[in-house]
PDB file with one MODEL, atoms N, CA, C and O in Angstrom:
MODEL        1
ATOM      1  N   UNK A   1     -19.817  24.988  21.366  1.00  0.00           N
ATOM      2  CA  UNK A   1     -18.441  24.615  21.608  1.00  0.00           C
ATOM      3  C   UNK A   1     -18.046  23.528  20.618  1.00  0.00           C
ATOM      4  O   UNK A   1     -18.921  22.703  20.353  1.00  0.00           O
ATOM      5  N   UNK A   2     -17.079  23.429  20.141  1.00  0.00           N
ATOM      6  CA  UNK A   2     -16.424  22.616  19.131  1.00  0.00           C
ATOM      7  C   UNK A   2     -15.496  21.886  19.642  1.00  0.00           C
ATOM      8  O   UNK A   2     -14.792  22.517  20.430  1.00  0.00           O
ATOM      9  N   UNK A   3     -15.229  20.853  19.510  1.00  0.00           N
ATOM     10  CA  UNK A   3     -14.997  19.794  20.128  1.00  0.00           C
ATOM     11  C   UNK A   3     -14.016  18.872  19.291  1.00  0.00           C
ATOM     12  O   UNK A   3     -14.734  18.450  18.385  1.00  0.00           O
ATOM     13  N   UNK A   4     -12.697  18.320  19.118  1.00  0.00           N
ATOM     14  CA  UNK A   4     -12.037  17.368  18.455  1.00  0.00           C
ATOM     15  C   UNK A   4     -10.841  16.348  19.000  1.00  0.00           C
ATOM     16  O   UNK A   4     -10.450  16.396  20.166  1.00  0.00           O
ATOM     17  N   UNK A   5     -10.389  15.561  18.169  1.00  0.00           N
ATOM     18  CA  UNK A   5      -9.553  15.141  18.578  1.00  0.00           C
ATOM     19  C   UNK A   5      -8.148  14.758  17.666  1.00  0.00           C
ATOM     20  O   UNK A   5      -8.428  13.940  16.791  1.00  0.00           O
ATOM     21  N   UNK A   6      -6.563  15.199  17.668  1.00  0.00           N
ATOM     22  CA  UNK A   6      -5.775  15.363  16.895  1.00  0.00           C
ATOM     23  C   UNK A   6      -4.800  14.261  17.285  1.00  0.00           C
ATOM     24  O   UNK A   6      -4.498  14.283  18.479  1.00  0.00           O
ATOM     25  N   UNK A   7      -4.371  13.528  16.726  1.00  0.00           N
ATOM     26  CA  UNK A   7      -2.765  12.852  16.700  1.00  0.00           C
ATOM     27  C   UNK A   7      -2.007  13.619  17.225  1.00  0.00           C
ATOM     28  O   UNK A   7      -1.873  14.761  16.786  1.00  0.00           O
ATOM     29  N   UNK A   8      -1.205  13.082  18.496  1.00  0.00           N
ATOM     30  CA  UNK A   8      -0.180  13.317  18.961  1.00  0.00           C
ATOM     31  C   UNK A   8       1.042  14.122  18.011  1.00  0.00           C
ATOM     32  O   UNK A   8       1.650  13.483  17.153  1.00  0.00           O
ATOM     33  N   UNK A   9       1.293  15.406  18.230  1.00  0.00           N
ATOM     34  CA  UNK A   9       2.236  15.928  17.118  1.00  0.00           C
ATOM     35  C   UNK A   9       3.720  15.883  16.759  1.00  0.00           C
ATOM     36  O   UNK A   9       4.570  15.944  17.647  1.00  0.00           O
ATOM     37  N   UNK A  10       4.034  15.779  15.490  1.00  0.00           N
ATOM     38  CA  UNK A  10       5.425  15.385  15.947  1.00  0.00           C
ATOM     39  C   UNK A  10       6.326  16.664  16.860  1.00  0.00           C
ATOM     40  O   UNK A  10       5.686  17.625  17.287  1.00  0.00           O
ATOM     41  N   UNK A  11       7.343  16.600  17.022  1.00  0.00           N
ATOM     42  CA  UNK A  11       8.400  17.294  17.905  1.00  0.00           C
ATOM     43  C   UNK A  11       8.400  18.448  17.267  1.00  0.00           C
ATOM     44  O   UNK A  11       8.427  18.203  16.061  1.00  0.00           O
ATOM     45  N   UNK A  12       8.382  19.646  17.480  1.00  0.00           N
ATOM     46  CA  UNK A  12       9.266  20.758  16.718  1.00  0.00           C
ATOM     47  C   UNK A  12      10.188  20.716  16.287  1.00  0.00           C
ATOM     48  O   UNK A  12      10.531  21.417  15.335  1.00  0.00           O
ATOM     49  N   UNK A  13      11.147  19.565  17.063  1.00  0.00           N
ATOM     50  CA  UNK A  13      12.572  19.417  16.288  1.00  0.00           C
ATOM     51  C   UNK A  13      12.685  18.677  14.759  1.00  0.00           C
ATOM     52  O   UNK A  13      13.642  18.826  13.999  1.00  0.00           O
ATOM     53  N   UNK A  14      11.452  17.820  14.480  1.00  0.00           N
ATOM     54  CA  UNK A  14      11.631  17.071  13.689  1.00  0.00           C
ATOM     55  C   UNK A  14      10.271  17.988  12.787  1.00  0.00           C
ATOM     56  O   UNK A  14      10.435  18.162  11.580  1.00  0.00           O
ATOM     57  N   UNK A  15       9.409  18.349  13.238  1.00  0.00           N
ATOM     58  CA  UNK A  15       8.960  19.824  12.376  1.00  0.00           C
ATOM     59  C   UNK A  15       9.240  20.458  11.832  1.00  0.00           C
ATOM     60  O   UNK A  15       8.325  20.786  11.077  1.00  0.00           O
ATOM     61  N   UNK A  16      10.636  21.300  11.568  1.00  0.00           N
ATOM     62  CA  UNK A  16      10.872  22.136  11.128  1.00  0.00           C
ATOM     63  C   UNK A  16      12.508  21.854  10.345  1.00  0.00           C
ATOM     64  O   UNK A  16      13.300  21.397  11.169  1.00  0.00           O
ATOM     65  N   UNK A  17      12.772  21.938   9.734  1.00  0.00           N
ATOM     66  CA  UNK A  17      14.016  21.512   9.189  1.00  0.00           C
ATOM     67  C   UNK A  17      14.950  23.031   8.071  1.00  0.00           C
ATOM     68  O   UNK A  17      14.500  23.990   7.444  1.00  0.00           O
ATOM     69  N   UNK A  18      15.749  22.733   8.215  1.00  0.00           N
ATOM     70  CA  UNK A  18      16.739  23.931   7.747  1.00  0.00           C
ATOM     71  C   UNK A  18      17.366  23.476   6.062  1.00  0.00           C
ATOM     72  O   UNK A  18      18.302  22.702   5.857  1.00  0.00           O
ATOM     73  N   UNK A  19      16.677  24.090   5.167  1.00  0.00           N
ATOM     74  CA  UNK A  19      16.942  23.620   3.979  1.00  0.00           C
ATOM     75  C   UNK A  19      17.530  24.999   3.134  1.00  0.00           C
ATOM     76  O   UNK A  19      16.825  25.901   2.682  1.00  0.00           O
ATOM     77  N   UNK A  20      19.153  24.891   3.048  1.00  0.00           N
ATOM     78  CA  UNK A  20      19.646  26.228   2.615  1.00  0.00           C
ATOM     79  C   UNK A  20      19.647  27.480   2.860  1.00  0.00           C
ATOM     80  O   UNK A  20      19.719  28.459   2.117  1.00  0.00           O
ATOM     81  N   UNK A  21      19.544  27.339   4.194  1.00  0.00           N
ATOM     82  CA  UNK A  21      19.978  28.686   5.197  1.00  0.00           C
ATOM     83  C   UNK A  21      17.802  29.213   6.053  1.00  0.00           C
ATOM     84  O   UNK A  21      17.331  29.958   6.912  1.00  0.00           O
ATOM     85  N   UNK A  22      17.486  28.570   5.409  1.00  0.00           N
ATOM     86  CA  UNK A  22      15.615  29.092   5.778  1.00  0.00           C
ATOM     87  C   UNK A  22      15.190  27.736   6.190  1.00  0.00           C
ATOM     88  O   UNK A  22      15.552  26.660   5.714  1.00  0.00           O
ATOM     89  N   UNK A  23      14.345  27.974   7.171  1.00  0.00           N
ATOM     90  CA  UNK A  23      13.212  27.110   8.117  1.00  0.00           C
ATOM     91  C   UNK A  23      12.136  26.493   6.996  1.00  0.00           C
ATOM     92  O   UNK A  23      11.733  27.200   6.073  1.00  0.00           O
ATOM     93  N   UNK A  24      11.886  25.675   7.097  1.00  0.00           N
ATOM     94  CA  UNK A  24      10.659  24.994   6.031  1.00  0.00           C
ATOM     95  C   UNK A  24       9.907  23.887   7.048  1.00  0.00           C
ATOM     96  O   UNK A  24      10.408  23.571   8.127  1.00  0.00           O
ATOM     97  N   UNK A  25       8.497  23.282   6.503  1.00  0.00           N
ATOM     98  CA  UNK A  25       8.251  22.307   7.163  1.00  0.00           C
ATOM     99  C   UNK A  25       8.649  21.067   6.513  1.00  0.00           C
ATOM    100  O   UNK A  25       8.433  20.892   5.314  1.00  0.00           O
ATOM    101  N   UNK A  26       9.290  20.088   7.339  1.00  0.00           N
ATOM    102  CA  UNK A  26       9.651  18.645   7.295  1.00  0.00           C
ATOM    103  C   UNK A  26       8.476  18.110   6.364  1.00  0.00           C
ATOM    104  O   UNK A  26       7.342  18.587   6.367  1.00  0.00           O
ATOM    105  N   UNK A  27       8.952  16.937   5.479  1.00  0.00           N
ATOM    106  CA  UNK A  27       7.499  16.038   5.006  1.00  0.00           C
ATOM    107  C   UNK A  27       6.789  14.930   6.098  1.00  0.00           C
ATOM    108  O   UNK A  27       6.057  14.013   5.726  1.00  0.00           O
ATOM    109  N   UNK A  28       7.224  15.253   7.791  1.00  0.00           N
ATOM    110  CA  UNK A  28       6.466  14.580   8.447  1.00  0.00           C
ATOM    111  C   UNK A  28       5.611  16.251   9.489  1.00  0.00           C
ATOM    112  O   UNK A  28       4.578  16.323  10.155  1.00  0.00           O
ATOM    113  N   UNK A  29       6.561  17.183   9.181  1.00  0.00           N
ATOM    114  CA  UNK A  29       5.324  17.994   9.541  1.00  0.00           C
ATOM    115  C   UNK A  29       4.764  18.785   8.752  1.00  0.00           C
ATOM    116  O   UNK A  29       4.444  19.939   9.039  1.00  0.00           O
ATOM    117  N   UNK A  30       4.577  18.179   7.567  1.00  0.00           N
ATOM    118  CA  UNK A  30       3.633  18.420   6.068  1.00  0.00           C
ATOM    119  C   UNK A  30       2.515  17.365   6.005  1.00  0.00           C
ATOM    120  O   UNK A  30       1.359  17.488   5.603  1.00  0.00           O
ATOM    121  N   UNK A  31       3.082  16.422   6.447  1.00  0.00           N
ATOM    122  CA  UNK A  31       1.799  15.079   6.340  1.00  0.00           C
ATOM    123  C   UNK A  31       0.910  15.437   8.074  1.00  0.00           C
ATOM    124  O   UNK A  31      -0.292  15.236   8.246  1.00  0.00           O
ATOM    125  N   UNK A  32       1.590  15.824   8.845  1.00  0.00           N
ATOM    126  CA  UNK A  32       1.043  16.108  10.095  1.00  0.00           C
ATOM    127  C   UNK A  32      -0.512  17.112   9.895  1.00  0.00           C
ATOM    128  O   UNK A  32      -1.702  16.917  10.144  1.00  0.00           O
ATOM    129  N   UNK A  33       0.092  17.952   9.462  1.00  0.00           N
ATOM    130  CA  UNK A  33      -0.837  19.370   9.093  1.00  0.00           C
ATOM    131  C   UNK A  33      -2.066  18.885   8.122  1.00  0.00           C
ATOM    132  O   UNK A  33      -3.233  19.226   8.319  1.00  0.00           O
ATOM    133  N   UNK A  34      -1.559  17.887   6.850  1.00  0.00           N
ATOM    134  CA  UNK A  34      -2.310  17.230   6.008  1.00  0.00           C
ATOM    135  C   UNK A  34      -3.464  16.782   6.652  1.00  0.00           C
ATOM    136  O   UNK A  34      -4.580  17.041   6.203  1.00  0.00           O
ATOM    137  N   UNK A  35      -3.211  15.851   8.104  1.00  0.00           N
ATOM    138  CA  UNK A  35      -4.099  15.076   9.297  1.00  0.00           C
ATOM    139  C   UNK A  35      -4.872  15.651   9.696  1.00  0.00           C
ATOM    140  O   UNK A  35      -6.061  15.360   9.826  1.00  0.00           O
ATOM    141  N   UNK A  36      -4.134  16.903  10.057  1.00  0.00           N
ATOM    142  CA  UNK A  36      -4.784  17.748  10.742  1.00  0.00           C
ATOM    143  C   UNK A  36      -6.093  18.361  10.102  1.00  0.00           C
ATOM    144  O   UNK A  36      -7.178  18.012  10.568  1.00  0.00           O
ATOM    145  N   UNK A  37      -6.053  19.011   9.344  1.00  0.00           N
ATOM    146  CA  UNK A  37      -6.589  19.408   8.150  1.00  0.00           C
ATOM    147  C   UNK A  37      -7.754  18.574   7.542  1.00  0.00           C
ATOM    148  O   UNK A  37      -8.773  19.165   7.184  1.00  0.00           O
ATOM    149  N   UNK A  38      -7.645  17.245   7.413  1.00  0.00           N
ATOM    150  CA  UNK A  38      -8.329  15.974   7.073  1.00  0.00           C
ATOM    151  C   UNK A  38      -9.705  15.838   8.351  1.00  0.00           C
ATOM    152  O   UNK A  38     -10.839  15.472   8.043  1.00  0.00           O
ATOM    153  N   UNK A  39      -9.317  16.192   9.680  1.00  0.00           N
ATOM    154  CA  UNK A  39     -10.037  16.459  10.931  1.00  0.00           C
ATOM    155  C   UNK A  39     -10.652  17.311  10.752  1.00  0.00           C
ATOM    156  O   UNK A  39     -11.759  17.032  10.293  1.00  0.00           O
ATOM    157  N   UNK A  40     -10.374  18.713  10.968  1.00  0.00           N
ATOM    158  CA  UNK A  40     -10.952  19.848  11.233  1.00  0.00           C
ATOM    159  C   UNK A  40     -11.538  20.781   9.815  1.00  0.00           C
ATOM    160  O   UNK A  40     -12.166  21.831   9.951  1.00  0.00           O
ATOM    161  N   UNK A  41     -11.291  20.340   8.844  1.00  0.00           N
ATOM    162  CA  UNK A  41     -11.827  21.260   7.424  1.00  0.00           C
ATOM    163  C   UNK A  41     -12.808  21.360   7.794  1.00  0.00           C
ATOM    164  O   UNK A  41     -12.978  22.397   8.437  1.00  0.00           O
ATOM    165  N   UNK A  42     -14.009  20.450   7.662  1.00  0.00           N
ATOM    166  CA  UNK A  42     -15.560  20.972   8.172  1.00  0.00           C
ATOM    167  C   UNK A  42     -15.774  21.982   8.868  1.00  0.00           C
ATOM    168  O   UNK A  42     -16.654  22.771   8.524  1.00  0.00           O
ATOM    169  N   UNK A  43     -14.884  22.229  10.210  1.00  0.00           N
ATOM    170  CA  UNK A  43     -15.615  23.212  10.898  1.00  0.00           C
ATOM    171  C   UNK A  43     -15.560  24.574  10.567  1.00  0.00           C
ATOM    172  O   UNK A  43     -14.876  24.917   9.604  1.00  0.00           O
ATOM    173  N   UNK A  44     -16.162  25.371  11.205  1.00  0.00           N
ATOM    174  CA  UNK A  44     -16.572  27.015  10.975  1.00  0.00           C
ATOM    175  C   UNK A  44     -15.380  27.311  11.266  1.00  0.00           C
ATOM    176  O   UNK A  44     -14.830  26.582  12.092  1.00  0.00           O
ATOM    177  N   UNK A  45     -14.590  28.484  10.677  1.00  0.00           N
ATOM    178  CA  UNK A  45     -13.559  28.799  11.140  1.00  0.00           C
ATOM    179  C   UNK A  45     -13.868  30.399  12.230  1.00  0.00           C
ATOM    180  O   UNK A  45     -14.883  31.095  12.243  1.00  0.00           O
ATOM    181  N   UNK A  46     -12.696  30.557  12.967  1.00  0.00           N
ATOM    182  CA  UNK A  46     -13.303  31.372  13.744  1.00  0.00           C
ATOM    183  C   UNK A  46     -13.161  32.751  13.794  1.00  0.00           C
ATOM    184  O   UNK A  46     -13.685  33.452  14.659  1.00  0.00           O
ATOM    185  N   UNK A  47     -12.254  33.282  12.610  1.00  0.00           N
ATOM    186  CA  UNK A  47     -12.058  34.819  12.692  1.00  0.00           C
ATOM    187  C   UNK A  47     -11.774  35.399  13.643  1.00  0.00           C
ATOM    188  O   UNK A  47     -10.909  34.914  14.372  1.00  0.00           O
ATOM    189  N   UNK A  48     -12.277  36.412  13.920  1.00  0.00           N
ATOM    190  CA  UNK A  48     -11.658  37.570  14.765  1.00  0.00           C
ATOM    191  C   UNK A  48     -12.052  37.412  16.497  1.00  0.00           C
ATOM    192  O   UNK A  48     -11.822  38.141  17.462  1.00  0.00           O
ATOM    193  N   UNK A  49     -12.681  36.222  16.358  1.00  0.00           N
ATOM    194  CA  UNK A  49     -13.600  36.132  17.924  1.00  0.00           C
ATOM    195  C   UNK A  49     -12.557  35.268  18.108  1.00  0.00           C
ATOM    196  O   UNK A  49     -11.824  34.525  17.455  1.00  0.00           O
ATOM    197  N   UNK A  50     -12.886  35.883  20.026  1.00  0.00           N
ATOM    198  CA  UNK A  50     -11.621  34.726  20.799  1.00  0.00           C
ATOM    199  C   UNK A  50     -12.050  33.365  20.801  1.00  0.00           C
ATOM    200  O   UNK A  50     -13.095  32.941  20.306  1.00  0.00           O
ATOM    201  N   UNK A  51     -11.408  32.889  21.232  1.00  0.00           N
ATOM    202  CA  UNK A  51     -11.368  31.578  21.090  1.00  0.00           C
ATOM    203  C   UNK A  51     -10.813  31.016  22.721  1.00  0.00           C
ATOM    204  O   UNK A  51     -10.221  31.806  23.456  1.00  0.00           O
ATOM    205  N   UNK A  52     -11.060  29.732  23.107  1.00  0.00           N
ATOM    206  CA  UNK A  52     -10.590  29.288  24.172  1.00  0.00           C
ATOM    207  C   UNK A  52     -10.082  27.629  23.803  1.00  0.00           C
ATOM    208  O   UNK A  52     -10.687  26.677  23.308  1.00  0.00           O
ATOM    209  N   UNK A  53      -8.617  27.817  24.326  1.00  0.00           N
ATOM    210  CA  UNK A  53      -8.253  26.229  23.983  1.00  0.00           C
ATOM    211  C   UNK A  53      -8.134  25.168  25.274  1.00  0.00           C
ATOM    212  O   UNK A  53      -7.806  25.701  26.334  1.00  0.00           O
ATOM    213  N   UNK A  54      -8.270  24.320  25.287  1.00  0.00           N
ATOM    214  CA  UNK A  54      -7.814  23.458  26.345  1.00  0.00           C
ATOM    215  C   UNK A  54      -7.282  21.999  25.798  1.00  0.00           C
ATOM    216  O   UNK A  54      -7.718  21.410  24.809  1.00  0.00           O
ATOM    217  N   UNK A  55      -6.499  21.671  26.456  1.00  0.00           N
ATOM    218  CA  UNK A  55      -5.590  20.586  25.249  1.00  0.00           C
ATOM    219  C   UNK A  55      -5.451  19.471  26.351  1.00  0.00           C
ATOM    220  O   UNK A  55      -5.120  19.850  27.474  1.00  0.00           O
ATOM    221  N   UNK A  56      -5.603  18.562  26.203  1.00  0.00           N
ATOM    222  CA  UNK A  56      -5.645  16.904  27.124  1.00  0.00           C
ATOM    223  C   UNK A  56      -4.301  16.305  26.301  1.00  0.00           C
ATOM    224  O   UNK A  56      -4.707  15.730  25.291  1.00  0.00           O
ATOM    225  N   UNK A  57      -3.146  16.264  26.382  1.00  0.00           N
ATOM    226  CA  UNK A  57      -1.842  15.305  25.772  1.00  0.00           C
ATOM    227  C   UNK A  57      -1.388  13.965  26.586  1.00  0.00           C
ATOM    228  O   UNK A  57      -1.047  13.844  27.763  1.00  0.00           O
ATOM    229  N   UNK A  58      -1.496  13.070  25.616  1.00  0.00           N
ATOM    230  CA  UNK A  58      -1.655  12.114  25.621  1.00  0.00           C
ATOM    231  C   UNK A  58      -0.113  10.970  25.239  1.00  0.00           C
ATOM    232  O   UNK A  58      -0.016   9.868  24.699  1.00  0.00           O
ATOM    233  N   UNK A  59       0.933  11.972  25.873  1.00  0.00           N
ATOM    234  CA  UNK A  59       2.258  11.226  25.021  1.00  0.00           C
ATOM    235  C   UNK A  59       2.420   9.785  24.757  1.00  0.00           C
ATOM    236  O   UNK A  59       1.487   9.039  25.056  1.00  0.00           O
ATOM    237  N   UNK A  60       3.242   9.419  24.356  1.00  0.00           N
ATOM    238  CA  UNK A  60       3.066   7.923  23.240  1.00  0.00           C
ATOM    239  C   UNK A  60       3.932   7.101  24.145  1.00  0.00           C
ATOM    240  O   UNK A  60       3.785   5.891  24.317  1.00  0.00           O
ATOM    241  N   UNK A  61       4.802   7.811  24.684  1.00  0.00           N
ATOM    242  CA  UNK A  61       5.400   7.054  26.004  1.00  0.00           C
ATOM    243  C   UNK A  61       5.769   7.430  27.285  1.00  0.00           C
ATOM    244  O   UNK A  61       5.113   8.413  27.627  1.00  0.00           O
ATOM    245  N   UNK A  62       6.861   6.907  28.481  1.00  0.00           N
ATOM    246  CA  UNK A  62       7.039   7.612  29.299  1.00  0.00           C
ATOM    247  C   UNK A  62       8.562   8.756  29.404  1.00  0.00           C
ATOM    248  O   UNK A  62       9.071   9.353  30.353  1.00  0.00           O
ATOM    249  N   UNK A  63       8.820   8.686  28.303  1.00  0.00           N
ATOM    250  CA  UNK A  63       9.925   9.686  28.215  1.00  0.00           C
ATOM    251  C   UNK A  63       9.760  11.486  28.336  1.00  0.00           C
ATOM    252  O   UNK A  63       8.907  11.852  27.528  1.00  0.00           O
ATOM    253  N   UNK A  64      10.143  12.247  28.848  1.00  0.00           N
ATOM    254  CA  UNK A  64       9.774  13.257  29.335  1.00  0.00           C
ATOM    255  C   UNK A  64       9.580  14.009  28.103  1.00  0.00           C
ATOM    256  O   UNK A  64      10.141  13.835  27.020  1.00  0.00           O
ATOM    257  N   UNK A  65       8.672  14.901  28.441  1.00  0.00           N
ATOM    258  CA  UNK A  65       7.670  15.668  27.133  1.00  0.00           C
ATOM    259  C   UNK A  65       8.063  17.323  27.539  1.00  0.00           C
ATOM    260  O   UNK A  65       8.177  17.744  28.691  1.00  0.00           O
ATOM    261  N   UNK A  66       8.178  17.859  26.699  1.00  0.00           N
ATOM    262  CA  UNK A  66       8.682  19.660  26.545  1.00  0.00           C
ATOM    263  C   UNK A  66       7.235  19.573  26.077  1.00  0.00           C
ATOM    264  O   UNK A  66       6.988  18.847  25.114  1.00  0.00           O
ATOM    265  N   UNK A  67       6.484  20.094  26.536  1.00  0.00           N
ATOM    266  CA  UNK A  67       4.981  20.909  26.487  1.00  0.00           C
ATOM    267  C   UNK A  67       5.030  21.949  25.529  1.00  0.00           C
ATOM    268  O   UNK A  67       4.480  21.766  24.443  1.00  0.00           O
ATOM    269  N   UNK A  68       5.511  22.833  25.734  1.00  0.00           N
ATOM    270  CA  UNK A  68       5.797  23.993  24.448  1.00  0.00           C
ATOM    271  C   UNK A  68       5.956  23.171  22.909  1.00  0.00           C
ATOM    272  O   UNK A  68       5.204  23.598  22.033  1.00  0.00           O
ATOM    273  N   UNK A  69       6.650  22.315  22.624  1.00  0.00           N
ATOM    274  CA  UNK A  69       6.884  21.840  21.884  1.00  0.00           C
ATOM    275  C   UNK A  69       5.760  21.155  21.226  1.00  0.00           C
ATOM    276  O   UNK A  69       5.450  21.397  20.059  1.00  0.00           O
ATOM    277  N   UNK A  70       5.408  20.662  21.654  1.00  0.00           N
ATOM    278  CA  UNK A  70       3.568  19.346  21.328  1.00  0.00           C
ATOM    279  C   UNK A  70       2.680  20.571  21.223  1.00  0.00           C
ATOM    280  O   UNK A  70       2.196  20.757  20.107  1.00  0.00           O
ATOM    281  N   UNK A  71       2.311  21.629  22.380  1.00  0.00           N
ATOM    282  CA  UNK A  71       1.315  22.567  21.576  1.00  0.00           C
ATOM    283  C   UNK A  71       1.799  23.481  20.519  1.00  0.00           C
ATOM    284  O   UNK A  71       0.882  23.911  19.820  1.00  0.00           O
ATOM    285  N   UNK A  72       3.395  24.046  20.095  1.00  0.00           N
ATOM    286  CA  UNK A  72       3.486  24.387  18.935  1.00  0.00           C
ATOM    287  C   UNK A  72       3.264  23.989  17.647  1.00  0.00           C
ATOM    288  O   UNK A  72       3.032  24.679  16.653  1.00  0.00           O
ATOM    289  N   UNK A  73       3.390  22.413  17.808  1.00  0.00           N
ATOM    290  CA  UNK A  73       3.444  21.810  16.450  1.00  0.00           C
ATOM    291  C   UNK A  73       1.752  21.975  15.942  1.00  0.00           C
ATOM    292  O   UNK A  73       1.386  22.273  14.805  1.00  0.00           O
ATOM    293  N   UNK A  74       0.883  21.693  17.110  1.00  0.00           N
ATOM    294  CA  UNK A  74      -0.097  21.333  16.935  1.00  0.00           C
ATOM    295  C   UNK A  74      -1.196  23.206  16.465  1.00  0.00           C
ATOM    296  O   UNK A  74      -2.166  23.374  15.725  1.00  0.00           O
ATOM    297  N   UNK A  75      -0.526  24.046  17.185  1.00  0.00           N
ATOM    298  CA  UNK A  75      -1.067  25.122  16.169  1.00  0.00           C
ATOM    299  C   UNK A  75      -0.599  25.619  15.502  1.00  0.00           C
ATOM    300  O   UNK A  75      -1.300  26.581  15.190  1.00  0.00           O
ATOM    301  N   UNK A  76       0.552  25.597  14.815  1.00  0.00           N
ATOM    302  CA  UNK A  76       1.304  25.887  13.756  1.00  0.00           C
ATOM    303  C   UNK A  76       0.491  24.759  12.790  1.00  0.00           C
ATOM    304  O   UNK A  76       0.256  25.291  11.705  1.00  0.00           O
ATOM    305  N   UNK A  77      -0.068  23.216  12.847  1.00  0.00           N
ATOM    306  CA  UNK A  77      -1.053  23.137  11.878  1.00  0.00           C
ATOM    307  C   UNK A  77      -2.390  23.550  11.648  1.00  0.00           C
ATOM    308  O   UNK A  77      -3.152  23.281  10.720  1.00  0.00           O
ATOM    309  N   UNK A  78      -2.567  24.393  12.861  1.00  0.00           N
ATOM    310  CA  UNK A  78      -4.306  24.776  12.840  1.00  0.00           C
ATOM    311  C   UNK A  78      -4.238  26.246  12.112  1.00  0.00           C
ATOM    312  O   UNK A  78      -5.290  26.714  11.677  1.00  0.00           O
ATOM    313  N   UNK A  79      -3.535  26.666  12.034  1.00  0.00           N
ATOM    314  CA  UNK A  79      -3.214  28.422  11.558  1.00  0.00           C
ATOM    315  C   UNK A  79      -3.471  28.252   9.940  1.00  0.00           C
ATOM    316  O   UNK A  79      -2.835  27.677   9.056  1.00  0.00           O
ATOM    317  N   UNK A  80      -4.574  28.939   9.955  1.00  0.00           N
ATOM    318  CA  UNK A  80      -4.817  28.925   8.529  1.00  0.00           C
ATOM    319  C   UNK A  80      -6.237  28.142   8.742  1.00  0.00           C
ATOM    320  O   UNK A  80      -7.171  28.810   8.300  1.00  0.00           O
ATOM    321  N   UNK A  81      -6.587  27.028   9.248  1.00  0.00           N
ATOM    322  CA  UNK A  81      -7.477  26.373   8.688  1.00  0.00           C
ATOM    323  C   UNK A  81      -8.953  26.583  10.009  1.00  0.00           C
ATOM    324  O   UNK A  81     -10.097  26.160   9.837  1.00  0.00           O
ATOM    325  N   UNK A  82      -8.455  27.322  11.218  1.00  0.00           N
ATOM    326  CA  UNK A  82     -10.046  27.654  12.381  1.00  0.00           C
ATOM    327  C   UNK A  82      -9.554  29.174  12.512  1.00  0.00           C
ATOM    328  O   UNK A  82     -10.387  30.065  12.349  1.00  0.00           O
ATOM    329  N   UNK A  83      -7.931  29.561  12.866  1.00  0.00           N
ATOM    330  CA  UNK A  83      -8.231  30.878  13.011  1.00  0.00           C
ATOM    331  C   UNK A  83      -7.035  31.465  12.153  1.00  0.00           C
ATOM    332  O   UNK A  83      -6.916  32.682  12.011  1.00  0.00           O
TER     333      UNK A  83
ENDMDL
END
């Protein structure tokens, strides 16, 4: 079992930004992914075998958290680099 731990991700809203009609990533969810990436390169990546996630979030304050949002950001940076 593989085991890590990631920075709190930014928002999807502030992820993704609209630059001349197309979706791109923000340069804070370019440096995010960078982090990300900086963490997890070492490990084996996992191909075609399932995989099981379980995610512990840890928000930064007490303002209410959209869940969908924090685990999108956070595998939209793992795509590409475990599966």
């Amino acid at each position: 079992m593989a085991s890590f731990s990631l920075p709190f991700p930014p928002s999807v809203n502030t992820y993704y930004r609209n630059f001349r009609g197309r979706m791109v990533i923000s340069a804070r969810g370019r440096q995010y992914k960078k982090d990300v990436y900086a963490i997890v390169s070492g490990m084996p990546s996992f191909g075609d075998i399932p995989i099981e996630v379980i995610m512990e979030l840890y928000p930064r304050d007490k303002r209410l958290l959209d869940i969908d949002n924090a685990v999108k950001g956070i595998f939209d940076s793992l795509k590409g680099v475990l599966f």
